[in-house]
ZAZAPA-435171 format. One record per residue (C-alpha): residue number from 1; z, x, y. Coordinates in steps of 0.5 Angstrom, whole numbers, padded with zeros to 4 digits. Last residue first. Layout:
N
@n=NUM | z=Z | x=X | y=Y
...
***
This chain:
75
@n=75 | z=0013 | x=0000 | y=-0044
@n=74 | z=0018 | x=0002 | y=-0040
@n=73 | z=0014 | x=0008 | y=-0037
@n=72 | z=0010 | x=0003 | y=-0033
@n=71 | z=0016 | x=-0001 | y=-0031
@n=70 | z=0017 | x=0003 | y=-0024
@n=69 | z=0009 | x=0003 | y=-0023
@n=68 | z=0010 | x=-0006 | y=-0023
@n=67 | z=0017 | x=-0004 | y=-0018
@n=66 | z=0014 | x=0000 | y=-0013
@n=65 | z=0016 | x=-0004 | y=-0007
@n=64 | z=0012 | x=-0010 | y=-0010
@n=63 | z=0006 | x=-0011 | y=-0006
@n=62 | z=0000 | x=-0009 | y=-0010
@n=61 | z=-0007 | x=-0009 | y=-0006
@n=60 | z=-0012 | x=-0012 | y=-0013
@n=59 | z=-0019 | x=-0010 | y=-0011
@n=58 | z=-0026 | x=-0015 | y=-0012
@n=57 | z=-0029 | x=-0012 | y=-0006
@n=56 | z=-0028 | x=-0008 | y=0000
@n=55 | z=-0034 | x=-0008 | y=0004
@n=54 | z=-0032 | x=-0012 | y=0011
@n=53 | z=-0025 | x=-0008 | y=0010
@n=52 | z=-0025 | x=-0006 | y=0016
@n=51 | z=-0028 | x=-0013 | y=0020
@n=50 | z=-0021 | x=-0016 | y=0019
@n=49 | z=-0019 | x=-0020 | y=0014
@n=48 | z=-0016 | x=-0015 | y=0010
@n=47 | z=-0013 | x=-0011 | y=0014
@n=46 | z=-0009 | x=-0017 | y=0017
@n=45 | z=-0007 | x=-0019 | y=0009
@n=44 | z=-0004 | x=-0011 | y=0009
@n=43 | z=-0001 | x=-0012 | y=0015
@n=42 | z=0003 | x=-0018 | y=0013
@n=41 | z=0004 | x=-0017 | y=0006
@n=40 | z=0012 | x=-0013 | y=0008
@n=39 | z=0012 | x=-0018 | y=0014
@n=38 | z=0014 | x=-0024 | y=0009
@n=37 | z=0020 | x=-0019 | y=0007
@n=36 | z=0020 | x=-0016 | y=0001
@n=35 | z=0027 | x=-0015 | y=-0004
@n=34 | z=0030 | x=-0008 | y=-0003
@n=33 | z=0032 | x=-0001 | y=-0006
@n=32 | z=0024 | x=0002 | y=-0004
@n=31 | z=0024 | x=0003 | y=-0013
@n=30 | z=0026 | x=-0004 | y=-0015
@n=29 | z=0030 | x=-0005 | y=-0021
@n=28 | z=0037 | x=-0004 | y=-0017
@n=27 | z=0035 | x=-0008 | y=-0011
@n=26 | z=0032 | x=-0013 | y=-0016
@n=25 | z=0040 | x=-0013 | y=-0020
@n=24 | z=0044 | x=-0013 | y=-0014
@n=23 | z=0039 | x=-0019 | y=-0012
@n=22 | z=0040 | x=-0023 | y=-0018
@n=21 | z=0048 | x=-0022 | y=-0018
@n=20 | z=0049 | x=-0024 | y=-0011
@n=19 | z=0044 | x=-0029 | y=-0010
@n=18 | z=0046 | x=-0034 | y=-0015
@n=17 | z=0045 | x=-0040 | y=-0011
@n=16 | z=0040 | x=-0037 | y=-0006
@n=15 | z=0035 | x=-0034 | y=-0010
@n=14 | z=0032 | x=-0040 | y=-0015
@n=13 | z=0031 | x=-0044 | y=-0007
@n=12 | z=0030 | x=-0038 | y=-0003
@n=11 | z=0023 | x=-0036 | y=-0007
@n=10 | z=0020 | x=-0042 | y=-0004
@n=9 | z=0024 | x=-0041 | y=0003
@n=8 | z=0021 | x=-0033 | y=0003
@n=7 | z=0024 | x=-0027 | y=0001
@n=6 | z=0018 | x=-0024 | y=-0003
@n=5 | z=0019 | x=-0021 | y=-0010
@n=4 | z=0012 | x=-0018 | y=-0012
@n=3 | z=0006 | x=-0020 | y=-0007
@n=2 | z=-0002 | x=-0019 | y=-0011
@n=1 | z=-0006 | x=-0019 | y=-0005
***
């Protein structure tokens, strides 16, 4: 799992003193308009363990609210 911009403890101490202007400018570059939530990973992490991804090998699962696929033509 590959979890863009998450709200958690960690990311709250960059986030949390200038939260204003970064959050307005993610919720503006992320396609789904919020930052992620833990809960937002959550399944994709249970499906993972669980016996239906038992032949799932080698993948990448981005979590990022559209924002990586957003960037692509920016390039």
């Amino acid at each position: 799992i590959a979890p863009g911009l998450i709200r958690t403890p960690l990311t709250s101490t960059w986030m949390e003193p200038r939260a204003a202007d970064l959050l307005r400018h993610y919720e503006k570059s992320i396609p789904l308009g919020r930052i992620g939530q833990p809960e937002d990973c959550a399944g994709a992490a249970v499906f993972l363990c669980s016996d239906a991804a038992g032949y799932i090998t080698g993948e990448i699962i981005v979590m990022d609210g559209g924002l990586t696929v957003s960037q692509i033509g920016a390039m």
